[in-house]
Backbone and ligand atoms as CSV (ligand in chain L), in Angstrom:
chain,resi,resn,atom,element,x,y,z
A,1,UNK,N,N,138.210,139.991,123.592
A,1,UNK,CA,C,136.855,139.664,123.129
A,1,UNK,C,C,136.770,139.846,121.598
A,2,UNK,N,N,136.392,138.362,120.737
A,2,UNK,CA,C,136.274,139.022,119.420
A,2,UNK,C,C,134.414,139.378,118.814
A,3,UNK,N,N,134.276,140.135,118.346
A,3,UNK,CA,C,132.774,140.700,117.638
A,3,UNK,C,C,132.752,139.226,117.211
A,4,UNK,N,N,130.595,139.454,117.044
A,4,UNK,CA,C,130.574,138.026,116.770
A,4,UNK,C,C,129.702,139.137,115.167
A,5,UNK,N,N,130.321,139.262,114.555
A,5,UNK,CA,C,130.556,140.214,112.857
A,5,UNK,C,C,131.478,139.990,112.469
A,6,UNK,N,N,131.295,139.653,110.845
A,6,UNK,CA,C,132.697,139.482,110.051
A,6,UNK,C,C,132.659,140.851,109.191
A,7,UNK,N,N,131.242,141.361,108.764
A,7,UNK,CA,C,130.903,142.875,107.610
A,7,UNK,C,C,130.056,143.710,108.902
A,8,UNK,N,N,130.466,145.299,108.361
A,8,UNK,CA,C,129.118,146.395,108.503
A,8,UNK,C,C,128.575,145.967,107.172
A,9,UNK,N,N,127.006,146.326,107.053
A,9,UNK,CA,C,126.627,147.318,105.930
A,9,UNK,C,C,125.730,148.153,106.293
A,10,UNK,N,N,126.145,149.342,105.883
A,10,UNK,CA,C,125.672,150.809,106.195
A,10,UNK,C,C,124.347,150.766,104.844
A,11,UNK,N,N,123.231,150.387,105.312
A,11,UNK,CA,C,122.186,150.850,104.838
A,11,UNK,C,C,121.083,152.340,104.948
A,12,UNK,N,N,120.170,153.028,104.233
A,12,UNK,CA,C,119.573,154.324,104.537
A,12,UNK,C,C,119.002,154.995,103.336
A,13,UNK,N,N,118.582,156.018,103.761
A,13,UNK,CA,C,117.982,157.053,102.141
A,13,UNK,C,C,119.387,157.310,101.783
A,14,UNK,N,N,119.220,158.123,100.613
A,14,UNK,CA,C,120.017,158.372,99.834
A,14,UNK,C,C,120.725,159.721,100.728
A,15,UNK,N,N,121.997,159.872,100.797
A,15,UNK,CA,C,122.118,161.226,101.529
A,15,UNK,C,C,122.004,161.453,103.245
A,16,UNK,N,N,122.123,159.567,103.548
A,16,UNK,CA,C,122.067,159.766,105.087
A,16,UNK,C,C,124.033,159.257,106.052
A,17,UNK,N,N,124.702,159.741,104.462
A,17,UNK,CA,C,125.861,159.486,105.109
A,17,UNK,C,C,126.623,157.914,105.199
A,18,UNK,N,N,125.953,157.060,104.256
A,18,UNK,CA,C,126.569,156.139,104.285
A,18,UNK,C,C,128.115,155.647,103.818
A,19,UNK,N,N,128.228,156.857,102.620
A,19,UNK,CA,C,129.557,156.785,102.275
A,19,UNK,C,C,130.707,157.353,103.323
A,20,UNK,N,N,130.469,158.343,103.689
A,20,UNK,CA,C,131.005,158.922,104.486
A,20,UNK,C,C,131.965,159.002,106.168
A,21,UNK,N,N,130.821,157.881,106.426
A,21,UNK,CA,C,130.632,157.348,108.001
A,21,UNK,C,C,131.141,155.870,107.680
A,22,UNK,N,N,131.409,155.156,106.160
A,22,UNK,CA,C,131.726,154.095,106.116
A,22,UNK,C,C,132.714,153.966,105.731
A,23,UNK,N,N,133.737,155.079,105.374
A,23,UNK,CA,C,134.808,155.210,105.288
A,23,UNK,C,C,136.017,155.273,106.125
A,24,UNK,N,N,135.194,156.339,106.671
A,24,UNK,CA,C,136.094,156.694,108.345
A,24,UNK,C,C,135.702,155.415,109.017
A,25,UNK,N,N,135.024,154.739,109.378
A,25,UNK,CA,C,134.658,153.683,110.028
A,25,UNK,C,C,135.137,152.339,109.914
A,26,UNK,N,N,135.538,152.711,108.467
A,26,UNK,CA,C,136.938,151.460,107.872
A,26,UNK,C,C,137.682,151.447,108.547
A,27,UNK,N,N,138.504,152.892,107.896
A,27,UNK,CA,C,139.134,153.451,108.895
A,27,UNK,C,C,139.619,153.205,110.196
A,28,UNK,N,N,138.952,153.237,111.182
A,28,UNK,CA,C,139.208,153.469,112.906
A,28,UNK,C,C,139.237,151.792,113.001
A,29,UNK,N,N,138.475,150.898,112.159
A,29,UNK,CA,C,137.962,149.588,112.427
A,29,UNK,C,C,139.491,148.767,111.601
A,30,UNK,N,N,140.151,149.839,110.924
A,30,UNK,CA,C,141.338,148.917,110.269
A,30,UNK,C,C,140.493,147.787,109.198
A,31,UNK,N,N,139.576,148.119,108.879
A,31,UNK,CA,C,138.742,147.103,107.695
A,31,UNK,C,C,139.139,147.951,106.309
A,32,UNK,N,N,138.235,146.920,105.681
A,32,UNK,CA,C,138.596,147.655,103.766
A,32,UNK,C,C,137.180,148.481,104.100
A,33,UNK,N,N,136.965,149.331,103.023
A,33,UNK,CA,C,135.880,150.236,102.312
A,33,UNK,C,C,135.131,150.033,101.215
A,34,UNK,N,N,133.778,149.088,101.301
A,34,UNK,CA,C,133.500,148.879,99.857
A,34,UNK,C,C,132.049,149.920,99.623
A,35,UNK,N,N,131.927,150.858,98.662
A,35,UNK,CA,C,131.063,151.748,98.047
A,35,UNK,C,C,130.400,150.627,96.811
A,36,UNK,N,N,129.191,150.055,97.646
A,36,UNK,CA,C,128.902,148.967,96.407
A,36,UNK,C,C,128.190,149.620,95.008
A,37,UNK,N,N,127.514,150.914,95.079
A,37,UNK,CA,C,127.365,151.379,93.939
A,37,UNK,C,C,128.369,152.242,93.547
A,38,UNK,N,N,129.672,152.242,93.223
A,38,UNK,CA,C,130.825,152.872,93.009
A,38,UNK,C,C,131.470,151.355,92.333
A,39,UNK,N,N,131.452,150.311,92.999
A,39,UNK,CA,C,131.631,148.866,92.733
A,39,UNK,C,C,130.691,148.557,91.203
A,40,UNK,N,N,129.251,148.747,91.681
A,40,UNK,CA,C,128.769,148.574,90.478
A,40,UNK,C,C,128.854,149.093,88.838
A,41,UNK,N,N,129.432,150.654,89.400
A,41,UNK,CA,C,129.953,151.446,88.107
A,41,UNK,C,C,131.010,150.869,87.551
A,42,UNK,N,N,131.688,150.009,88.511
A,42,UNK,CA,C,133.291,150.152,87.692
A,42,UNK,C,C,132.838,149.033,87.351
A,43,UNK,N,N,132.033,147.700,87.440
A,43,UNK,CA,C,132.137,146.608,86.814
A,43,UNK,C,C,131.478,146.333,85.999
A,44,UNK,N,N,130.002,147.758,85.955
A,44,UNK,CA,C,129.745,147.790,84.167
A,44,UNK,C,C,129.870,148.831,83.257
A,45,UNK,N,N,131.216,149.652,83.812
A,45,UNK,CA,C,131.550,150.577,83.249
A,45,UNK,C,C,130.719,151.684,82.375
A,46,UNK,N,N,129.727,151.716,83.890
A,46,UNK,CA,C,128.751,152.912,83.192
A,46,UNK,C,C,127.933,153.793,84.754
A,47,UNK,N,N,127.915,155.369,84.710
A,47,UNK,CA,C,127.097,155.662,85.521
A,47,UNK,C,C,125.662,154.821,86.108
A,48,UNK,N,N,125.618,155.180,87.299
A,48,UNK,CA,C,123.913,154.939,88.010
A,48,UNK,C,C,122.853,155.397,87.065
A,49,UNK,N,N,123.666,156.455,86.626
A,49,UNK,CA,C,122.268,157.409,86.005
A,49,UNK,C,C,122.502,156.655,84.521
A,50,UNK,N,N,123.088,156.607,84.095
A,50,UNK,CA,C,122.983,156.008,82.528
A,50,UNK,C,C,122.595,154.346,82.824
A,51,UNK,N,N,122.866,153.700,83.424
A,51,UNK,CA,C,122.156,152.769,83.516
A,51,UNK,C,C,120.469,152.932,83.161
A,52,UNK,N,N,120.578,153.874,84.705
A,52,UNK,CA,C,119.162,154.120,84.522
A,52,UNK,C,C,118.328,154.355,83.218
A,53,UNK,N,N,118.937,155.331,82.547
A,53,UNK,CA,C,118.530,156.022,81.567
A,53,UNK,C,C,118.108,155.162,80.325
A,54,UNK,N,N,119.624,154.217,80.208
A,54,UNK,CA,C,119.367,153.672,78.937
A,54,UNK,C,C,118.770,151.829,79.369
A,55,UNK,N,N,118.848,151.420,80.292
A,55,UNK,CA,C,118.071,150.019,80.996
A,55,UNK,C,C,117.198,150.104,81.730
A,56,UNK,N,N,116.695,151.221,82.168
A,56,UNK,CA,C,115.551,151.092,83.296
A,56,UNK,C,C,115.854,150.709,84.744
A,57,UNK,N,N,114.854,151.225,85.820
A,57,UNK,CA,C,115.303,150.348,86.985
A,57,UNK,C,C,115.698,149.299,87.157
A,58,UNK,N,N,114.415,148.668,86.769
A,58,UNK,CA,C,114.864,147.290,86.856
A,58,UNK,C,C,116.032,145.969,86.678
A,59,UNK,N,N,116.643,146.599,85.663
A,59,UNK,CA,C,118.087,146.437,85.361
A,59,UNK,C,C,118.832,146.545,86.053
A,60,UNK,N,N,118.981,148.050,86.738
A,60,UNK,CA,C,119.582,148.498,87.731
A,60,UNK,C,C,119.720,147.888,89.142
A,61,UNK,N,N,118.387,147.358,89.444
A,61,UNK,CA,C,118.068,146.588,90.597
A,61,UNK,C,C,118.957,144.878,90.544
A,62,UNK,N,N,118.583,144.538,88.872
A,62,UNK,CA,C,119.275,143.309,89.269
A,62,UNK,C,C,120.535,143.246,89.586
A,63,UNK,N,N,121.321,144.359,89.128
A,63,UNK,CA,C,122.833,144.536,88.906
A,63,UNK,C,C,123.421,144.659,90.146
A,64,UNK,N,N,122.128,145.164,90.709
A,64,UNK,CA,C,122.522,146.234,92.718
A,64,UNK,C,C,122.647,144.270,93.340
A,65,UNK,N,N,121.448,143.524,93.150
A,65,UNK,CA,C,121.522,142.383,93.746
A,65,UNK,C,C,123.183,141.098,93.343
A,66,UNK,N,N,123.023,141.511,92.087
A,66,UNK,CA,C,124.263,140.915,91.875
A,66,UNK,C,C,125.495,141.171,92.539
A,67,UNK,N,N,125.846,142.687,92.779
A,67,UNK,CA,C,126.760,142.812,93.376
A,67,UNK,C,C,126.553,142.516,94.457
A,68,UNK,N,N,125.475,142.674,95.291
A,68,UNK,CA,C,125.403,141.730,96.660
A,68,UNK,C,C,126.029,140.408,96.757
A,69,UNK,N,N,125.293,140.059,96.199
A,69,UNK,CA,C,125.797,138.296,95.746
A,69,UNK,C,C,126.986,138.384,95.865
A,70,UNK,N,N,127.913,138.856,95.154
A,70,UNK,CA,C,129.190,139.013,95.227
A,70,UNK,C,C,130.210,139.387,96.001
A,71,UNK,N,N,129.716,140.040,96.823
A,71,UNK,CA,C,130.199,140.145,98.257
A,71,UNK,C,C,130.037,138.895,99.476
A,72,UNK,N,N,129.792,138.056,98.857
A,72,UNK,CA,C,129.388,136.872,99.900
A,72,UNK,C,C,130.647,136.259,100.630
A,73,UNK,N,N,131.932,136.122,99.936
A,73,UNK,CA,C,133.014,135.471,100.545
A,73,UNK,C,C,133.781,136.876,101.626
A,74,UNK,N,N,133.449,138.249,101.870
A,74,UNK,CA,C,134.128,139.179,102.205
A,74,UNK,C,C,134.119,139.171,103.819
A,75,UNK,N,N,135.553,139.335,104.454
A,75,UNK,CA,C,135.460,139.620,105.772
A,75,UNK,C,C,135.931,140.764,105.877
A,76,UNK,N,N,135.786,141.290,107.460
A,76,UNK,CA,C,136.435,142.816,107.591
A,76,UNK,C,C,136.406,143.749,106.771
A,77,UNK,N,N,134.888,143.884,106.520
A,77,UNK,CA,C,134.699,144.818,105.182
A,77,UNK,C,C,133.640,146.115,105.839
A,78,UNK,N,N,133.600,147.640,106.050
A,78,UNK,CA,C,132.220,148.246,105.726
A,78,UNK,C,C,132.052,148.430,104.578
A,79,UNK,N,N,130.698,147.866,104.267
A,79,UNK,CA,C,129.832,148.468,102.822
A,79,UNK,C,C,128.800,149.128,103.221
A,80,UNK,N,N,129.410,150.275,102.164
A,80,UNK,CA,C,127.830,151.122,102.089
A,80,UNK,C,C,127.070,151.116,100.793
A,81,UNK,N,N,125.968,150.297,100.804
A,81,UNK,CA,C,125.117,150.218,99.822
A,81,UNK,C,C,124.252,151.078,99.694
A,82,UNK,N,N,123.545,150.832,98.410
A,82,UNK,CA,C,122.638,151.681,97.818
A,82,UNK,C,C,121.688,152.126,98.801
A,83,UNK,N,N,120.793,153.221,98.496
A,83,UNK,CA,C,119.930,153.714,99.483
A,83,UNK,C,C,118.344,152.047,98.807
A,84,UNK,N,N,118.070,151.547,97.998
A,84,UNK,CA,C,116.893,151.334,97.571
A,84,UNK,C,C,117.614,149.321,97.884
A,85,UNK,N,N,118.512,149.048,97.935
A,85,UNK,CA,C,119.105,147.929,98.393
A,85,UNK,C,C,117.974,147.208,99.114
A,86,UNK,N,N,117.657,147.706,100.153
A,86,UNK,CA,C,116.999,146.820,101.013
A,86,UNK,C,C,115.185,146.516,100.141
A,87,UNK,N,N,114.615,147.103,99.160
A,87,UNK,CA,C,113.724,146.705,98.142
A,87,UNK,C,C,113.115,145.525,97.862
A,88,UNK,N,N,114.611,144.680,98.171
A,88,UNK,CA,C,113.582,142.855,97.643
A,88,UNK,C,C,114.574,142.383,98.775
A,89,UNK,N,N,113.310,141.420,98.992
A,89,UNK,CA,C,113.439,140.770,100.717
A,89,UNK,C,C,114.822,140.024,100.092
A,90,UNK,N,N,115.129,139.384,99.069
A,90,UNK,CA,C,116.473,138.257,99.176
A,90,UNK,C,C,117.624,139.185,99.460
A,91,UNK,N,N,117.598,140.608,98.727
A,91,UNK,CA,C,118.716,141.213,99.345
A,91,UNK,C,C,118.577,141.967,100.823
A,92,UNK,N,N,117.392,141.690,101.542
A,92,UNK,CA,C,117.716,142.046,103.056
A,92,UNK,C,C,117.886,140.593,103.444
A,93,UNK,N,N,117.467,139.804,103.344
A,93,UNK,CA,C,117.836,138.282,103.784
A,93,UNK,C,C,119.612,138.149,103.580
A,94,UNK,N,N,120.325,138.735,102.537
A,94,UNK,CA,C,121.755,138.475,102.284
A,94,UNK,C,C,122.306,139.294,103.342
A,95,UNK,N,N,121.793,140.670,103.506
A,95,UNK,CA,C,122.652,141.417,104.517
A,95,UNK,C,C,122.543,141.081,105.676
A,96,UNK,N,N,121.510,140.317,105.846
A,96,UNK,CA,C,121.779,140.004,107.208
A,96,UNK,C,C,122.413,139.037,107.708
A,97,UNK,N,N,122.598,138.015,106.713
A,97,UNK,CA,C,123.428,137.047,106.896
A,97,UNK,C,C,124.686,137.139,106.477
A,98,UNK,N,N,125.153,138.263,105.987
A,98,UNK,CA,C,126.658,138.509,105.624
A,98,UNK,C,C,127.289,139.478,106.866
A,99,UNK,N,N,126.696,140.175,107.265
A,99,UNK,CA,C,126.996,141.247,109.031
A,99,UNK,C,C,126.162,141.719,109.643
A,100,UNK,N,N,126.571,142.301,109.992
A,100,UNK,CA,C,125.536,143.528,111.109
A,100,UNK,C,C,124.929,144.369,110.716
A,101,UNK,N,N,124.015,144.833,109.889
A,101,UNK,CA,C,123.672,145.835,109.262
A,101,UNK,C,C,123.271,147.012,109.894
A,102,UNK,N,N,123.632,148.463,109.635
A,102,UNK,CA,C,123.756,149.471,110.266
A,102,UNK,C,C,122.625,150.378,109.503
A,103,UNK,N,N,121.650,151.027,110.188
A,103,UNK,CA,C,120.808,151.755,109.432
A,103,UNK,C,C,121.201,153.230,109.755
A,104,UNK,N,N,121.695,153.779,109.154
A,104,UNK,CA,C,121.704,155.461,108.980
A,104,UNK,C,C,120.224,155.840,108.660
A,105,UNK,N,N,119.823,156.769,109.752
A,105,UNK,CA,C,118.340,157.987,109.406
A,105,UNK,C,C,119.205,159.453,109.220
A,106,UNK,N,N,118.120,160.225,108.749
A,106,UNK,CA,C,118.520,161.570,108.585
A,106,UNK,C,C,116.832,162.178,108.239
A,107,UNK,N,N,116.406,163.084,108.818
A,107,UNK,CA,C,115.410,163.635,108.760
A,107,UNK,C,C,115.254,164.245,106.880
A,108,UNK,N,N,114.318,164.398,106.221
A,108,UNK,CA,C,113.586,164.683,105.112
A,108,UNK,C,C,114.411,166.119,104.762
A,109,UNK,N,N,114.353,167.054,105.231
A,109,UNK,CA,C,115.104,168.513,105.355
A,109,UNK,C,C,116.480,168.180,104.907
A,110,UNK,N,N,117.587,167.523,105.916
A,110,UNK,CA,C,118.627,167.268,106.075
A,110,UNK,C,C,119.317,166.292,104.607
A,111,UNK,N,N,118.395,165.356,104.480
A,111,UNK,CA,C,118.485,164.872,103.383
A,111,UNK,C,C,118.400,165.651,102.151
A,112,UNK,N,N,117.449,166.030,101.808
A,112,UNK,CA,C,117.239,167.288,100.784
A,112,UNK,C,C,118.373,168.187,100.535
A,113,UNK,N,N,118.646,168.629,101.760
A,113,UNK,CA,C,119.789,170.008,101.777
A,113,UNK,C,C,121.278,169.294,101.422
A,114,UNK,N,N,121.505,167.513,101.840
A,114,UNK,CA,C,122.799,167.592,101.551
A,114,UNK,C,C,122.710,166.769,99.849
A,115,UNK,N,N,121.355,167.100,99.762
A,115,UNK,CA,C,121.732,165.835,98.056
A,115,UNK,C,C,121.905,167.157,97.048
A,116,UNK,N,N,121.126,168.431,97.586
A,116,UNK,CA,C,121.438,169.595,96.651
A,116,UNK,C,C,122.825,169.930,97.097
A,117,UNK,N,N,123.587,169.778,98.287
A,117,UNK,CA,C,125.014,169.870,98.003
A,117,UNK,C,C,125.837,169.275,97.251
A,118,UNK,N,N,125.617,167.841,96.852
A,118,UNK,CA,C,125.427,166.784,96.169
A,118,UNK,C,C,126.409,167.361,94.818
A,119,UNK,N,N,127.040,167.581,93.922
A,119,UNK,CA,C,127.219,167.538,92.705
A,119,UNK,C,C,127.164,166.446,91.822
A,120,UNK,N,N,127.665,165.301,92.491
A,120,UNK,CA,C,127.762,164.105,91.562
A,120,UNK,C,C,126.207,163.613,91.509
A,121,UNK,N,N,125.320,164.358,92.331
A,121,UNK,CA,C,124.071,163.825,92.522
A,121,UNK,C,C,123.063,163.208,90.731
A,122,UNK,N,N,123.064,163.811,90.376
A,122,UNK,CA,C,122.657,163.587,89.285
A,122,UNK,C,C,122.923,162.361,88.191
A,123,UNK,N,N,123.941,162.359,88.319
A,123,UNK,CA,C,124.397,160.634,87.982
A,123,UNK,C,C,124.229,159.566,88.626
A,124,UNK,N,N,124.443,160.053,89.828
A,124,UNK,CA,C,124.280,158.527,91.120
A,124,UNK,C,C,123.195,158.389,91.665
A,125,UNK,N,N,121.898,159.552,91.494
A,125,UNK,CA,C,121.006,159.415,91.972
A,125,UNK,C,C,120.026,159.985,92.004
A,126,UNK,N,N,120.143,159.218,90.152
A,126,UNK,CA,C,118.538,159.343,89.123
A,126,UNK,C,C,117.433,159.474,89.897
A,127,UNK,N,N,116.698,160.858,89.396
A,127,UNK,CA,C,115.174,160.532,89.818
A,127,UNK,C,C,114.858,159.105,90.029
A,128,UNK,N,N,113.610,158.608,91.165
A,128,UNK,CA,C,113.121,157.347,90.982
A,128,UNK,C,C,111.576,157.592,90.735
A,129,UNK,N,N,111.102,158.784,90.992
A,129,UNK,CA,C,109.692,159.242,90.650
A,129,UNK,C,C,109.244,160.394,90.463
A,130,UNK,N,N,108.779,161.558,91.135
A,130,UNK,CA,C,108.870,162.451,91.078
A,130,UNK,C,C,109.623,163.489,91.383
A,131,UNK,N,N,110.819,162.997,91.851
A,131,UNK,CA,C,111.956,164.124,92.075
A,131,UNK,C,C,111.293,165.023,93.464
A,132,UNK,N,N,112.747,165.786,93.860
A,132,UNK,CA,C,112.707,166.870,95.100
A,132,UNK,C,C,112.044,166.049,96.195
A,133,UNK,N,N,111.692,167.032,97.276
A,133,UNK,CA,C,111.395,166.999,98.440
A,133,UNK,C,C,110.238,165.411,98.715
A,134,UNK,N,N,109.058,165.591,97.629
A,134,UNK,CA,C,107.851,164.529,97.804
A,134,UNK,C,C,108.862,163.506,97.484
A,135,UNK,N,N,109.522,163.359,96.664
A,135,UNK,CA,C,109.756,161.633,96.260
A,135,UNK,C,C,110.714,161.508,97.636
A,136,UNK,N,N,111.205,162.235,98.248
A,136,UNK,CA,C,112.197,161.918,99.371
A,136,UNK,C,C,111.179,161.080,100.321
A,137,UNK,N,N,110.672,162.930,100.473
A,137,UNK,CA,C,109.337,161.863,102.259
A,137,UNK,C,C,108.295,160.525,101.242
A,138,UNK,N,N,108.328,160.562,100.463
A,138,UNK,CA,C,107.182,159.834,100.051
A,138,UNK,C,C,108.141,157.606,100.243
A,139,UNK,N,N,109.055,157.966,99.277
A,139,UNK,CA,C,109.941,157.418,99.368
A,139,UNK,C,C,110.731,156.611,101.073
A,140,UNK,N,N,111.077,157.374,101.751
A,140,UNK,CA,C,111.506,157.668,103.136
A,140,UNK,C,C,110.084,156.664,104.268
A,141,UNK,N,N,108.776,156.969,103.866
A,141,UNK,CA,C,107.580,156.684,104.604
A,141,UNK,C,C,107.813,154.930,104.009
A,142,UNK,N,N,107.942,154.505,102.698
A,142,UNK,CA,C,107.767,153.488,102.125
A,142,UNK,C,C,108.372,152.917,102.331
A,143,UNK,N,N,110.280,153.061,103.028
A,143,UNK,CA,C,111.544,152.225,102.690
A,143,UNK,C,C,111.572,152.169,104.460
A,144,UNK,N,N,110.999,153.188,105.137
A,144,UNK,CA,C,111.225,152.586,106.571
A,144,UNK,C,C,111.278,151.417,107.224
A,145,UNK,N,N,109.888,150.465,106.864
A,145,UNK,CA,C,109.650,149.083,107.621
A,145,UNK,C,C,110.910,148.155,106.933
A,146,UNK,N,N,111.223,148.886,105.544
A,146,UNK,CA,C,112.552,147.643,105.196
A,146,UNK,C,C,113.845,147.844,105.638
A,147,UNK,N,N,113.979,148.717,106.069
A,147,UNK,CA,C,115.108,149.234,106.654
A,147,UNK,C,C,115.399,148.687,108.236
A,148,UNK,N,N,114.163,149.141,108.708
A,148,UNK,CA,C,113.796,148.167,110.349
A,148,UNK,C,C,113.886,146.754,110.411
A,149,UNK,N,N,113.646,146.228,109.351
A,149,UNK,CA,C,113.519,144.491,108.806
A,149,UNK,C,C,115.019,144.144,108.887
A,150,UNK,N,N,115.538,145.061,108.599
A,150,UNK,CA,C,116.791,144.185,108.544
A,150,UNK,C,C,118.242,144.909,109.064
A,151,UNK,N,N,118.005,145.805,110.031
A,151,UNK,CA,C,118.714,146.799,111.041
A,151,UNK,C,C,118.970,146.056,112.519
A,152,UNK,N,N,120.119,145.856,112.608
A,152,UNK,CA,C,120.995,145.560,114.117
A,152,UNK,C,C,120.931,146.772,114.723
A,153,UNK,N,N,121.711,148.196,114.237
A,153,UNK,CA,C,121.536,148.694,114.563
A,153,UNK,C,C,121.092,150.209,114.295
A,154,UNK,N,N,120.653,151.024,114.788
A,154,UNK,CA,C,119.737,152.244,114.060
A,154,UNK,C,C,120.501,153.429,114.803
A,155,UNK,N,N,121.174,154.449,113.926
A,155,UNK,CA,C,121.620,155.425,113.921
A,155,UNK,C,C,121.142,156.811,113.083
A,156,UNK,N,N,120.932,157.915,113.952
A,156,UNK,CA,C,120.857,159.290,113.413
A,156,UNK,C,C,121.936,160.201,113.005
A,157,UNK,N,N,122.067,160.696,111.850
A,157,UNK,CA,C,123.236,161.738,111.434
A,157,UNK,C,C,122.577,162.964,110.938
A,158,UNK,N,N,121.343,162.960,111.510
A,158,UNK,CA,C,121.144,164.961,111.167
A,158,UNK,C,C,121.626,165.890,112.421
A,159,UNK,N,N,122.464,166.233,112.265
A,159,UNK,CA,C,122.496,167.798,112.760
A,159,UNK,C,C,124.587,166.784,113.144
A,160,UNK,N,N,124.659,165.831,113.321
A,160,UNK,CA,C,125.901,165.357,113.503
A,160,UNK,C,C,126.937,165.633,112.572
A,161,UNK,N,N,128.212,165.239,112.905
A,161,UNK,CA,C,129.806,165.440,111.783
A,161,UNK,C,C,129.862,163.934,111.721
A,162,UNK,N,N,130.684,163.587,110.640
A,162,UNK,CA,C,131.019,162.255,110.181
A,162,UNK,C,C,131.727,161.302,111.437
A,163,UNK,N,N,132.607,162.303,112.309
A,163,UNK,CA,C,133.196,161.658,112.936
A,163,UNK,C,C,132.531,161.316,114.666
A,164,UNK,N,N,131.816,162.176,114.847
A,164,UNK,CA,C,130.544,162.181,115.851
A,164,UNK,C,C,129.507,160.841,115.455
A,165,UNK,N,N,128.916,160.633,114.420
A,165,UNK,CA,C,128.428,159.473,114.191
A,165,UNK,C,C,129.327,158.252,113.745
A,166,UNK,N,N,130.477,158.248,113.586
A,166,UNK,CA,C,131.262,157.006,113.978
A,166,UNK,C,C,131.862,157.145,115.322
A,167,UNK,N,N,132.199,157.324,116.093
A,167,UNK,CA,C,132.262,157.682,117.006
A,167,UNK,C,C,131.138,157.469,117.834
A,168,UNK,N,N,129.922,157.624,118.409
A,168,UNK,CA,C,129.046,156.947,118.876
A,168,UNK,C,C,128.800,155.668,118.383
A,169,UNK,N,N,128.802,155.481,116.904
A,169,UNK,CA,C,128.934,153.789,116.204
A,169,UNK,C,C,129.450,152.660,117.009
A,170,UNK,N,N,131.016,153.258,116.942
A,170,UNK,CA,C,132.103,152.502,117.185
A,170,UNK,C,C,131.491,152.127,118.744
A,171,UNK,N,N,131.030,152.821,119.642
A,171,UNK,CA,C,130.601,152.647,121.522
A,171,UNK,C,C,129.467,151.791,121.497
A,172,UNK,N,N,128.445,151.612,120.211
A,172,UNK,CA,C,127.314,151.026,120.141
A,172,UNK,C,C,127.764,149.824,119.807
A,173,UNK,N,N,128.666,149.669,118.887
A,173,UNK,CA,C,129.528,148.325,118.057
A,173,UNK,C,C,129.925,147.567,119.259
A,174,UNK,N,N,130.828,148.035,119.817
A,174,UNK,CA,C,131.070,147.935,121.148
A,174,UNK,C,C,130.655,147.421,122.172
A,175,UNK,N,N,130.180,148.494,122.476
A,175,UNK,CA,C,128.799,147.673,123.944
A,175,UNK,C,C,127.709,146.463,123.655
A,176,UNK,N,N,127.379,146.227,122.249
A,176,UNK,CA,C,126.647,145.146,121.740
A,176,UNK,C,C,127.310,143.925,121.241
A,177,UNK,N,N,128.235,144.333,120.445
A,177,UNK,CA,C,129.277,143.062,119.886
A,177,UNK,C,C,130.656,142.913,120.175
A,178,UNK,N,N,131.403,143.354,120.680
A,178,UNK,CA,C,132.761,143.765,121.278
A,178,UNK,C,C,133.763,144.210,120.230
A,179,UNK,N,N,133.308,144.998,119.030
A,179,UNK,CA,C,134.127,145.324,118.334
A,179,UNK,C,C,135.615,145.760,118.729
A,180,UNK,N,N,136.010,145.714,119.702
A,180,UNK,CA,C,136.959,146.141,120.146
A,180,UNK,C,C,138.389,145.507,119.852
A,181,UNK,N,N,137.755,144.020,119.758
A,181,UNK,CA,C,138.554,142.593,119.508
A,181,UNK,C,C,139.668,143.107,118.315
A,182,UNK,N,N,138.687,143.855,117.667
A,182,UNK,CA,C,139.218,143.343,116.261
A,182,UNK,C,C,140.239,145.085,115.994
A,183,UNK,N,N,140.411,145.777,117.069
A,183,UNK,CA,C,140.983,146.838,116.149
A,183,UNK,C,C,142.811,146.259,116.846
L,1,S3P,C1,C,119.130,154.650,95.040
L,1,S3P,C2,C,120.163,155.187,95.748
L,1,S3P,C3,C,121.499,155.386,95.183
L,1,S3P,C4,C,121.748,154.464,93.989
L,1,S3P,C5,C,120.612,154.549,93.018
L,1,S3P,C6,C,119.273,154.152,93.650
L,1,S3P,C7,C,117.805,154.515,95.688
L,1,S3P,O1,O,122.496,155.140,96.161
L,1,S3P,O2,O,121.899,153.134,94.411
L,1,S3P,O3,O,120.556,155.854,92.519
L,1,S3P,O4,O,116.956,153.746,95.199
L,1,S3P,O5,O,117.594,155.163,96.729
L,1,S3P,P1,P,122.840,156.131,97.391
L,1,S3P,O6,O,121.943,155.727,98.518
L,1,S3P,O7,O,124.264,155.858,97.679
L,1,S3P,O8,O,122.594,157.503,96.917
């Protein structure tokens, strides 16, 4: 049986494990690994946060869409994109027409606790308003319906290990699309 998917993309808040779970998930799936804001650093050879700093969001946003764009010819790929990605409907309209898009949740707490584990946090993931806990839930309440808009499928990773939520993934991938084809 082959999946009727050519990409994941692991969409979510910031800190719900997308890098993580999309690695290993390469991984087990024998696909490549693309970190599209890790992608975006290296191709304008500058931090998230200095972007930010010295262009503004908005800049930032077009750059996030561009690299979408650019992923358009890719098969057998997980990407884990930005947490704010799904923002303007053309880039949830692209993900959905490029794979399956995977929504990672993680409760407000959980999130919080692993972005202060976070070290690189600060570069990759500039304040967007008021910082800490409020801009999370505040943030989190606002990005839900876009996240639902354009989610195949919806996964939880609070209180889980990386390999526990791929691992249920991979059975959901599975039982819905026959990922199985392809390992
Ligand atoms: C952002 C999340 C970050 C990064 C940028 C903006 C957001 O990615 O794209 O700082 O708007 O939530 P991660 O979700 O990988 O942290």
């Amino acid at each position: 049986m082959s999946p009727d998917f050519v990409n994941l993309f692991l969409i979510g808040y910031r800190g719900a494990g997308k890098s993580g779970v999309g690695q290993l998930l390469a991984q087990r799936l024998g696909w490549h690994f693309i970190d599209a804001d890790l992608l975006l650093e290296r191709t304008h050879g500058k931090s998230i946060g200095a972007i930010f700093a010295e262009e503004g969001e908005a800049s930032f946003r077009d750059k996030e869409e561009a690299i979408l764009i650019s992923l358009r010819e890719l098969r057998n790929c997980v990407v884990a994109t930005g947490g704010g990605v799904v923002l303007r409907e053309s880039n949830r309209r692209r993900l959905r027409a490029l794979g399956k898009v995977v929504w990672l949740m993680a409760d407000v707490d959980t999130i919080s606790q692993r972005l202060k584990n976070d070290l690189s946090n600060a570069q990759r993931r500039p304040d967007l308003t008021v910082g800490g806990i409020t801009e999370i839930q505040e943030n989190i309440a606002m990005r839900e319906p876009l996240y639902q808009d354009c989610a195949d499928v919806v996964v939880s990773t609070t209180g889980e290990s990386i390999q526990g939520v791929v691992e249920n993934l991979l059975q959901i991938l599975d039982a819905r699309f026959g990922q199985k084809g392809m390992e």
